[in-house]
N, C-alpha and C positions, 0 to 999 in steps of 0.2 A: 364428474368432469367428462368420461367419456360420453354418456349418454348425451350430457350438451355437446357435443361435437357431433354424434350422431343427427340431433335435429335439427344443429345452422346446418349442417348439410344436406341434409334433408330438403329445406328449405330455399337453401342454394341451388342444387335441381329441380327445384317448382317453378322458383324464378326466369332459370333459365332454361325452359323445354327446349327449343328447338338444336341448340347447346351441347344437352345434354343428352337430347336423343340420337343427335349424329356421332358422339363420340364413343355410347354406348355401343352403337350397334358398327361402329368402327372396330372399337376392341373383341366385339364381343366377334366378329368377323376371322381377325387375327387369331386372337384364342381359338376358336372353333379349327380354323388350319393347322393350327400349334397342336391341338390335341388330339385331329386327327394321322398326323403324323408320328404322334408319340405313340398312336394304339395301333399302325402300322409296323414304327420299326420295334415297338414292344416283340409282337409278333413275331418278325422276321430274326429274332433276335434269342426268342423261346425254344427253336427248334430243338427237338430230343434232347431238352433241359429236364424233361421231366423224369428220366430214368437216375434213380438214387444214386448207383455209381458212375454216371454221365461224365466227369470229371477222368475217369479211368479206362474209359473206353476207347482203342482205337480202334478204326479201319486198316487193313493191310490194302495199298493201291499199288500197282508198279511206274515204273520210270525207266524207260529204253536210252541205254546211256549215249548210244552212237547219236541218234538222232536228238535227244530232249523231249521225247513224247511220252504222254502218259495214259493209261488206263484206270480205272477205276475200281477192274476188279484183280485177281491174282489167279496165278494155279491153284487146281485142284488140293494139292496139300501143304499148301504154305502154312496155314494155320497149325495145324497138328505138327508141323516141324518146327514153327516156330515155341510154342510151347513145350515139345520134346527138349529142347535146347537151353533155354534163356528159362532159367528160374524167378527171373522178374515178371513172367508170364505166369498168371495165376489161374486163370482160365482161358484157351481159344473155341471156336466154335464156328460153322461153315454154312453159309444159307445158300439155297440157288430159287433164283427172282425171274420164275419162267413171262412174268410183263415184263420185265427189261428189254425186251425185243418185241415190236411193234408187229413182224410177221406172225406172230406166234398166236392164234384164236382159241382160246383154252373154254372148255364148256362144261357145264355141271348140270346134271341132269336128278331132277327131287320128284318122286309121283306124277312121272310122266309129265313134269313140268321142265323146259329147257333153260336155264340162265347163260347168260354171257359173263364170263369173269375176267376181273385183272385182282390184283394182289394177292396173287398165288403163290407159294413158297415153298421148296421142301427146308424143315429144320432140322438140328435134333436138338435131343433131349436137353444136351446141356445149354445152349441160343436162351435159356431161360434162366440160367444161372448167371448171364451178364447183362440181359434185358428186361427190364421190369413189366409185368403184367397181371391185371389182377385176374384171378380164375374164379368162375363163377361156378365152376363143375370141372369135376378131373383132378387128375394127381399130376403135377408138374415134371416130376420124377420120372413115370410111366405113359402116362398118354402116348406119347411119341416113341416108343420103345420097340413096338410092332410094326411089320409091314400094313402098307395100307392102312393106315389110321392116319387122319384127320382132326386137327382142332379150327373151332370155326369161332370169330368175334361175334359177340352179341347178337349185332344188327343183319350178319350174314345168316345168322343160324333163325333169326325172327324171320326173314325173309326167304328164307326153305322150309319152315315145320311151322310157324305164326304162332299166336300166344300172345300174351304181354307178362311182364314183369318175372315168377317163377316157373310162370308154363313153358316159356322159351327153354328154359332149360330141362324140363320135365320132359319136352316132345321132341327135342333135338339128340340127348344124350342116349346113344346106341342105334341109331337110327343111321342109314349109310343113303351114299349121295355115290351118283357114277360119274368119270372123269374122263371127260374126251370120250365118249362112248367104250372104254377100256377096260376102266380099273374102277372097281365099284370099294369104296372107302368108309370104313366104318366111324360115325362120330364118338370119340373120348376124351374131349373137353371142350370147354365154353366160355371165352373169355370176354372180358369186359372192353369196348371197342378199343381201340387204339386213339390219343388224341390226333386232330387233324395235324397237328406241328410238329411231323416225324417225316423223315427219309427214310424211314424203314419202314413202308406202308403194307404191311403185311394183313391182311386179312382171313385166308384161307387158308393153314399151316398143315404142309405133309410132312409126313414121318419119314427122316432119313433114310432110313431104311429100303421106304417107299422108291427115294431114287434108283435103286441102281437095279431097281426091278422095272421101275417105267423107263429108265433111258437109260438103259445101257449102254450104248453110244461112246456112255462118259468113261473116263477113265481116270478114275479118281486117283491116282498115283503116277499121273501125268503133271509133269513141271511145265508142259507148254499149255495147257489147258486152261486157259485164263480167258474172261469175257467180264462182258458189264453183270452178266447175271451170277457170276459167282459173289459171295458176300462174304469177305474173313472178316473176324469180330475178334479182338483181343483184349482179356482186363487184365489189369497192369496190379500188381502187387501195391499196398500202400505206399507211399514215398519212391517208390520205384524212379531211376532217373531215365525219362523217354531220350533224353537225347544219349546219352551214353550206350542207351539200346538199340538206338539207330546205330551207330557206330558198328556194332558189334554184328550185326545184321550180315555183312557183305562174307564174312566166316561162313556162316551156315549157309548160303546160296551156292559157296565154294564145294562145299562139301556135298549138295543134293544133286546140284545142277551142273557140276562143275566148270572145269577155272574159265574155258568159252562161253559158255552160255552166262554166266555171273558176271562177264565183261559188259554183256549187250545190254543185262537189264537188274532191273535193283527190285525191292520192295521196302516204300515206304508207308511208316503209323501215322493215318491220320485223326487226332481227334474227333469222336464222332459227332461233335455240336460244331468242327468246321465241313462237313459235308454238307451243307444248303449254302456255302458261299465260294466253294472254289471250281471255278470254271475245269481245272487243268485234270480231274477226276469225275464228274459229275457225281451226280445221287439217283435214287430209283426212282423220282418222282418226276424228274426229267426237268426240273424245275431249280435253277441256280441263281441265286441271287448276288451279286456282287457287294463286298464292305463297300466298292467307293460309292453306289447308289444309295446304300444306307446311310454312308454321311452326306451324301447331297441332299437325302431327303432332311436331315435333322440339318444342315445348311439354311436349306428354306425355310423350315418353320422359323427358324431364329430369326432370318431374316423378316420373314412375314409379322412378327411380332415384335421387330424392331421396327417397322414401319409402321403399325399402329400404333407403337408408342411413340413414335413421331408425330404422328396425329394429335392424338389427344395435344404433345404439348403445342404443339403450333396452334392448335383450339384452343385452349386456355389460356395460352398470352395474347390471343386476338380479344380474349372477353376480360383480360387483366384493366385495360384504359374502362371499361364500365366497371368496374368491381372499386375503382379508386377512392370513390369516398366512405365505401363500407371500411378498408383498410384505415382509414383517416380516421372514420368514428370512431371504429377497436381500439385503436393508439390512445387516440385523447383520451379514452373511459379505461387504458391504466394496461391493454393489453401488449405486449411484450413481443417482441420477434417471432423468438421460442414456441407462445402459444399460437400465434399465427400460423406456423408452417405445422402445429400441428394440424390445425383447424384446416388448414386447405391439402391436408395430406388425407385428413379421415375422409374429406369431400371423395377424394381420386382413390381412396379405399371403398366406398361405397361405390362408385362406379365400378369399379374395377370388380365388386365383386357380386353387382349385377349382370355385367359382361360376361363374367363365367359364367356363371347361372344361364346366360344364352345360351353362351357358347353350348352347355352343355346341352341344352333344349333342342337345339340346331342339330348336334350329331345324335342326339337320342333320335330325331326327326329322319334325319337323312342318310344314318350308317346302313339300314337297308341296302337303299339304291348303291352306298358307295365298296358293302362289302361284294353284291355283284358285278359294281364296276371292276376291281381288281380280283374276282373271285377268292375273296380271302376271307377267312371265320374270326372276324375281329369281334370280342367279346366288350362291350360298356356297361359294366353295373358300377356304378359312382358309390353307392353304397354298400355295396360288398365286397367292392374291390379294393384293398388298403394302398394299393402303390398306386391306383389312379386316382383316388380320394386325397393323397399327399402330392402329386401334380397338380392337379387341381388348384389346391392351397398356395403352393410354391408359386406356381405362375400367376395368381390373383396376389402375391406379397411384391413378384418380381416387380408386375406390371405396377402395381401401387408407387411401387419406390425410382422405377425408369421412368415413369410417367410424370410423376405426382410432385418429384423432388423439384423439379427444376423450377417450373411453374410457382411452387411452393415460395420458393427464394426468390422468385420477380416480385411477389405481389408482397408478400411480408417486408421487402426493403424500400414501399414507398415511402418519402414522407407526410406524415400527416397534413401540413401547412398545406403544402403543392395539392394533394390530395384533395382535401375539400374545397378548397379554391378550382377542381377540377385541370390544374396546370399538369396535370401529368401527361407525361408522353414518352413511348419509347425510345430512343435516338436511334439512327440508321446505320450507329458505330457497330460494337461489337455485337449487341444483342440480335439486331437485327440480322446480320453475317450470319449471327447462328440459326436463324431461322432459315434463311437462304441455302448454309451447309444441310442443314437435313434434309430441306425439300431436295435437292441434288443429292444426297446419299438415297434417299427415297426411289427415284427416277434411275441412279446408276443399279440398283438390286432390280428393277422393274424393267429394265434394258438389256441387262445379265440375262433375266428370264425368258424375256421375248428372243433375244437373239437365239438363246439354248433350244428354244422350243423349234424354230424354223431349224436350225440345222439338223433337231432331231426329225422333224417332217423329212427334209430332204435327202436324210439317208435313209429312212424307212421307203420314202418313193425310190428310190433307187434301188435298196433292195426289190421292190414291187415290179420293177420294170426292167432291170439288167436280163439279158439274153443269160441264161443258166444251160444254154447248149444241148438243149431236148425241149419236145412239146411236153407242155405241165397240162394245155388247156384238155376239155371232154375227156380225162382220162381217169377211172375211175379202179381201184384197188381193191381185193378185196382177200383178206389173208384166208388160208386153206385150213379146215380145220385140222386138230392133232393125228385123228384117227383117218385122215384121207390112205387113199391104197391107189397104185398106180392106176390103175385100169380103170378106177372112179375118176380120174383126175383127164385121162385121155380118153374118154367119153363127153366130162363135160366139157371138154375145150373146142371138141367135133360140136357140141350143141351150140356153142356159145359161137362158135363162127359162123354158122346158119342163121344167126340171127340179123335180120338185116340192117339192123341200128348199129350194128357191132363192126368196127372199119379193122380190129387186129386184135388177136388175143396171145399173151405171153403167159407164161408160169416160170417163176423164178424164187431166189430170196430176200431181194431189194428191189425198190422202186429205184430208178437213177439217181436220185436224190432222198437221202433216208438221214436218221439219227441213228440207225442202228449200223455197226463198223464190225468189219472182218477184217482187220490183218494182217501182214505176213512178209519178210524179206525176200529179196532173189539178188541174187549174182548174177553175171555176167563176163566174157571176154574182156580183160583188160580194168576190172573192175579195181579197185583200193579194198584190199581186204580186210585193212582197218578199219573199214567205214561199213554200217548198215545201210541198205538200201531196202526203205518199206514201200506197200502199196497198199492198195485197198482193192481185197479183191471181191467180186463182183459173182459170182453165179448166173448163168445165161441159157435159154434157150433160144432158136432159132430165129425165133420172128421176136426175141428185144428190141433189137435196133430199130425194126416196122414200126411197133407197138407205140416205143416214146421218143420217135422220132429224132433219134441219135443218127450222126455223119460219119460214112465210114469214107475214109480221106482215101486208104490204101488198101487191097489186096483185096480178102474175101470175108464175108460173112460165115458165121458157126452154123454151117446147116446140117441139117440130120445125117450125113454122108461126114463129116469135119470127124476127122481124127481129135482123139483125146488129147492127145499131147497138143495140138493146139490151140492160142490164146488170141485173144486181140488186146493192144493197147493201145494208151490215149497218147497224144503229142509230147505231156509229161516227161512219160518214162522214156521218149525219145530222147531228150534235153538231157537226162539223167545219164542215158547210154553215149550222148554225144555222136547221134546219130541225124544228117544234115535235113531230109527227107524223107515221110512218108514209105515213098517207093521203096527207098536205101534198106529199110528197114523188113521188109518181107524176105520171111526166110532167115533173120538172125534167128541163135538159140540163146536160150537161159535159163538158169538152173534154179529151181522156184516148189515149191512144196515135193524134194525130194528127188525131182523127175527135170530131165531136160525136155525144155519147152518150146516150140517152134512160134514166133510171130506169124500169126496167116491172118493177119489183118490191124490198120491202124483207125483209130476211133477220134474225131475230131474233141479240144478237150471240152469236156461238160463240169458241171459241180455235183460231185455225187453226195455234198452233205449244203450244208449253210453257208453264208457268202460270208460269212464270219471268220472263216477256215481259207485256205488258201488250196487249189487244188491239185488234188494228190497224184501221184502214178495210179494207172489203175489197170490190174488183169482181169480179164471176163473169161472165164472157159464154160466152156457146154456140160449143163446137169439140169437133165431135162425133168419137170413136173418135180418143182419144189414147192416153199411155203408160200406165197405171193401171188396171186393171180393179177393181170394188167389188162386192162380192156380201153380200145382207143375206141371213141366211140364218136356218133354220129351229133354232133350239138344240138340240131332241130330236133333228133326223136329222143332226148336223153331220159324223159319221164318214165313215157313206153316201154322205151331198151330196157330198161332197169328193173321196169315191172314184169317184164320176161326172163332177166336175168336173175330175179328172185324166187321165182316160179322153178325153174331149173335145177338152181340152188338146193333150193329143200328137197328137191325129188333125189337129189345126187347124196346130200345130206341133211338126212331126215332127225340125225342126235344132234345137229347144232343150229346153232341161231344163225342166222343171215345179219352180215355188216359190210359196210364198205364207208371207204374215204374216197373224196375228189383228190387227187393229187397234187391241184393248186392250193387248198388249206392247208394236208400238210406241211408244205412248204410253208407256207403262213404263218407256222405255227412254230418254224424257226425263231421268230421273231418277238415272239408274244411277250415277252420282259421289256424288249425294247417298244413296243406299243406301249406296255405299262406306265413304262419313263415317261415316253413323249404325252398319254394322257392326265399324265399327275404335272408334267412338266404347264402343258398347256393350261390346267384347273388353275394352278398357285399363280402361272402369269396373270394370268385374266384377275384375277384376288388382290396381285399385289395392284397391277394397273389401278383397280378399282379404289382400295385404299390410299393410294400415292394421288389419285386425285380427292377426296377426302381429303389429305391435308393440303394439296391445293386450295381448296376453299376455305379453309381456313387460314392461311397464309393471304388471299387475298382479301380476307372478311377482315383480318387485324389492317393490310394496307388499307381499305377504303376507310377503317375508324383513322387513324393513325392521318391519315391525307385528307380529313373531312375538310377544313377551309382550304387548301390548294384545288378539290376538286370545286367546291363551290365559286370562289373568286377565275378558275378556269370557266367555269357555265358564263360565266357574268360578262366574262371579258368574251365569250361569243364561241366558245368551243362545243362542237356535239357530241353527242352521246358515243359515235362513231369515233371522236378523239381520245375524249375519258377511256372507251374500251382498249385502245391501243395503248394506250399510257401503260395500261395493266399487261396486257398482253407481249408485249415487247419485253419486259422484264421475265417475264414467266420463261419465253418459249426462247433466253440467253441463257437460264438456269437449265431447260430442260436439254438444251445444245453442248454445256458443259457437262452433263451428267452422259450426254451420248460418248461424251471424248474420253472419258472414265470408262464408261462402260464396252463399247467395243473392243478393246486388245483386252480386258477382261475374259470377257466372253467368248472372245476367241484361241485365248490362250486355253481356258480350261475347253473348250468342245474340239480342238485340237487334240489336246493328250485324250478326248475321249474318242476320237475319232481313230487312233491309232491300234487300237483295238482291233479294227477290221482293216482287213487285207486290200479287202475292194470296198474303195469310198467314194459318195460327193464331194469333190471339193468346198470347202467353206466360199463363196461366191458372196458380191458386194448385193447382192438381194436380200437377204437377211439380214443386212445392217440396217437397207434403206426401207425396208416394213417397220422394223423395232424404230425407228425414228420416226419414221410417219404417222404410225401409230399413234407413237407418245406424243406428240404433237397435236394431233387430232382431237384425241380424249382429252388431254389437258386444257386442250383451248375452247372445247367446248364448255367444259369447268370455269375456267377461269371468265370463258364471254360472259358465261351465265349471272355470274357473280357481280361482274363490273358494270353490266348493264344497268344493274341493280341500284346501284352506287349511281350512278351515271344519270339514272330519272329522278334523284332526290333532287326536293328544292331548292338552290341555290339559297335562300334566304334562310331556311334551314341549318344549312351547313355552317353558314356564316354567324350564327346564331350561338352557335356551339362555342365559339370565342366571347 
């Protein structure tokens, strides 16, 4: 039985090629979208799933109670206190993630070869007892136990000592590497790389120990010493209750930090597999993904795959009125309802499960180009992979039975009599409605998207073009390496301003606009000493203000004569101080990292981070030749400049590698998720459009059968080709006017609440209603003329014929 069902349909797509080709490569379209979205939020969804106790891990981040802001990372000894304390703590452990800071140019030098590095980290010994890693060489236990020891992943260690397979570790293991021109580290283990789908992208592991010999700076038994680069890691005891442990938490901060400083700020566990989606802590990857993007994207594929199966059925009840006497013969020769809808169910199984078979053709085809479109390491092996192998299937059963059923039940309930007598016809009551309902559900998801898409355009241009209150343009960055020494550093700034391409040079520890944050409250006269008041403070030398072309509204610039005590602020912290005036404001004091602070200057305000952010108070004091160097440079010679400026470079420092950023990518680079949306957003529009006309043509291929002697007796009585089209067209572009009235307060309801997200926005403006209309109009009517036309040149005596 089933084999014969396999061959009528078979047969049934021989008959009907052009039919079956468009419906194929309809679904097979959808699908294709459908599953690249699944090996997307697969993906996004894997992150630091792969460590065995993953389930058990938290992060320690803080939360500043006064204000509602949060950190990512914690003091220096939360970890070790918190395990001191809470026997629910089975193990904690302390990483510092010297990339987490963008100023910071970390270099490793192998046989008089230089490399530039990020994923550097000091650990200790126990970071392995909660984080899984395979060793390839070394004792987990030991490696890290000494100062100056180093464990290196695979691909790091193959790419300083070379080798393949066991040599890698034959040539790597005892072999030392120098660090920042400093500290020369000897190799004691060798691990197997890290997968790409961590926030914990560590590649280059030093030995704890290591720390407090290279930076001593730190003070590891400081409760204020908290940054992005610290990392606490906590595994929780079996059954352990996290929340009961939260609770209990606010005790122990009493006790370390005591009862004021435990008022200002908390530490909370965050699950380490929620560290790639929560905005309000970030990860080390710099890279946060939002839940609500992840279900918008599984929104769309649904919806994309509900619109192919909208197709197909509007294709198959357009080809149901020719199918009619085949239905009539299977009757009379004894065939049953029952076996009919299976017979036209195996039919929409056999498509269906050619379409995947595309679909999957297409992304085997095209995931190249699409994993560098999103830079992401999206893995398709259909046959080794069992959870995409069971999608796969799932969605060629879904599509089978969304598709296939409905169709199924039109053709299987004709009657025979009618049928062979060819009197069948759909009526324009209900069934018809239903065709009319999907092409308009079709149109309203296709209308959702184009609209989402322009407003995502229009707030990406705006971030692009809003005044950010400093020049971003010719200025180019470039961070100082570890080992710089002052007198290296006030040398090369004497070279670098002789250069005549070069209009101002700065050394500091931010760019005016950074991803990397300092900071820190201050008080004031009159201030509510209930309340924190933070800023973000800023590090300055002389010629900032020159360099990125920041507005100083009030008093005086930090020039080399500028007393310490000292600061400049932005208009912000005027507003904060309730202070009327610029001017008003020269010469107030405030008591700010310990020390009362003199204002001697106000700073018109700038955005010293993303337009995402709302901007801050901000303190600048003078601390001349830090991590950042700033060169405002001449546009026409930038080539030249640059190739003087590296020439300099290596002469000043000869252990590091030369890099620099333009300061308009940076910035750019703000953005780059929201890029991501709006080119996934634009792909699926363009896809859905595509398909939603698809079953336009098919909705008008069933009207011209459906209308055959109305359009002919219309030819006869003297109508043109030009009338007939309009016949069609007019209906069309009512349906696709209703699906606009649906779809607009849709579309704007949701890119509203997403717009609320940012501080500074586009308004949602009547432009992006009247594109997503036009559009749809346009596409569709070029679909729909096409079709009717068609219809439109048949014979009139033909048509009439059909009766």
């Amino acid at each position: 039985m089933l084999r014969n069902f396999i061959t009528t349909a078979f047969r049934g797509l021989q008959r009907n090629k052009a039919y079956s080709v468009i419906n194929i490569a309809g679904l097979a379209l959808g699908i294709a979208c459908c599953l690249m979205i699944f090996l997307v939020v697969r993906y996004e969804q894997s992150y630091d799933t792969f460590h065995s106790k993953a389930d058990r891990i938290y992060r320690v981040n803080t939360k500043f109670l006064k204000t509602g802001g949060f950190s990512g990372g914690g003091p220096m000894p939360v970890a070790r206190a918190l395990k001191q304390t809470f026997p629910e703590i089975e193990q904690a452990t302390t990483a510092f993630y010297t990339s987490a800071f963008s100023s910071v140019n970390s270099s490793i030098k192998v046989n008089n070869q230089l490399y530039k590095e990020s994923g550097i980290a000091y650990v200790a010994p126990d970071y392995f007892s909660i984080i899984d890693a395979q060793w390839l060489a070394g004792n987990p236990k030991q490696a890290l136990t000494e100062p100056n020891t180093v464990v290196l992943t695979k691909t790091v260690a193959q790419k300083y000592f070379g080798g393949t397979g066991n040599q890698i570790v034959q040539n790597a293991m005892g072999k030392t590497v120098r660090l920042n021109a400093k500290h020369t580290l000897k190799v004691t283990g060798i691990l197997e790389d890290f997968p790409d789908n961590t926030d914990l992208p560590f590649r280059i592991l030093i030995s704890w120990s290591s720390f407090k010999v290279h930076m001593p700076q730190w003070n590891l038994n400081d409760w204020n010493s908290f940054g992005m680069g610290n990392v606490h890691l906590v595994l929780l005891r079996p059954g352990a209750d996290v929340a009961q442990l939260q609770k209990k938490i606010p005790v122990m901060e009493k006790k370390y930090m005591g009862a004021l400083e435990a008022s200002r700020r908390t530490h909370l566990l965050q699950p380490l597999r929620e560290m790639h989606y929560d905005e309000r802590f970030g990860n080390l990857n710099g890279r946060i993904v939002a839940k609500e993007n992840i279900t918008g994207l599984i929104l769309i594929g649904l919806f994309i795959l509900f619109i192919a199966c909208i197709n197909f059925i509007n294709l198959a009840t357009a080809q149901s009125v020719k199918r009619s006497k085949e239905v009539g013969v299977r009757k009379v020769l004894g065939a049953n309802r029952g076996q009919l809808v299976r017979q036209f169910l195996a039919e929409t199984s056999l498509l269906s499960l050619l379409a995947t078979s595309l679909a999957a053709v297409i992304i085997f085809i095209l995931l190249p180009q699409f994993k560098g479109f999103l830079n992401l390491n999206l893995q398709f092996n259909p046959f080794t992979d069992s959870s995409l192998l069971a999608f796969l299937g799932g969605i060629a059963v879904v599509v089978s039975l969304l598709a296939g059923l409905y169709p199924a039940l039109v053709l299987s309930g004709f009657q025979p009599v009618l049928a062979l007598k060819n009197k069948i016809t759909v009526s324009r009551g209900n069934a018809f409605s239903l065709r009319r309902s999907l092409i308009v559900g079709q149109f309203i998801i296709a209308q959702v998207l184009i609209i989402s898409t322009m407003v995502v355009s229009n707030q990406l241009e705006y971030f692009r073009n809003k005044s950010l209150g400093f020049n971003k343009e010719a200025v180019v960055t470039l961070p100082v390496p570890a080992e710089n020494k002052p007198e290296t550093a006030r040398a090369l700034r004497q070279q670098f301003e002789q250069l005549p391409g070069v209009k101002s040079v700065s050394f500091a520890v931010f760019a005016p606009s950074s991803e990397d944050n300092q900071w820190s409250t201050f008080t004031f006269p009159g201030s509510d000493p209930t309340k924190e008041y933070y800023i973000r403070e800023i590090p300055i030398d002389h010629t900032y203000l020159q360099t990125y072309g920041l507005t100083l509204l009030a008093g005086k610039n930090l020039d080399l004569q500028t007393d310490s005590a000292d600061i400049l602020v932005n208009e912000t912290v005027l507003r904060t101080m309730n202070i009327a005036t610029p001017e008003a404001a020269i010469g107030q004091k405030v008591d700010w990292d310990g020390k009362k602070r003199r204002i001697a200057g106000v700073v018109k305000d700038f955005h010293p981070g993303s337009l995402k952010d709302e901007i801050p108070g901000v303190f600048m004091r003078k601390v001349p030749h830090n991590g950042l160097i700033g060169l405002k440079l001449e546009p026409a010679a930038l080539r030249a400049t640059m190739a003087q400026v590296e020439q300099l470079w290596k002469q000043a420092y000869p252990e590091s590698l030369f890099g620099f950023t333009f300061l308009d990518e940076d910035i750019a680079n703000f953005y780059r998720e929201e890029v991501k949306m709006f080119n996934l957003f634009r792909l699926f529009a363009g896809i859905a459009i595509f398909i939603s006309c698809l079953g336009l043509y098919g909705l008008v291929s069933f009207m011209a059968v459906q209308r055959t002697k109305e359009i002919g007796i219309r030819k006869v009585l003297g109508a043109s080709v030009a009338n007939i089209v309009g016949l069609f067209t007019k209906e069309f572009f009512v349906l696709i006017i209703i699906a606009f009235v649906v779809a607009a307060p849709l579309a704007w309801y949701a890119m509203q609440a997403w717009l609320q997200d940012f501080p500074y926005r586009d308004p949602i403006g009547p432009g992006s209603f009247f594109m997503a209309i036009l559009f749809s109009l346009v596409i569709a009517g070029i679909t729909v003329i096409y079709r009717s036309i068609r219809a439109a040149r048949t014979n009139p005596v033909q048509n009439l014929r059909t009766e």
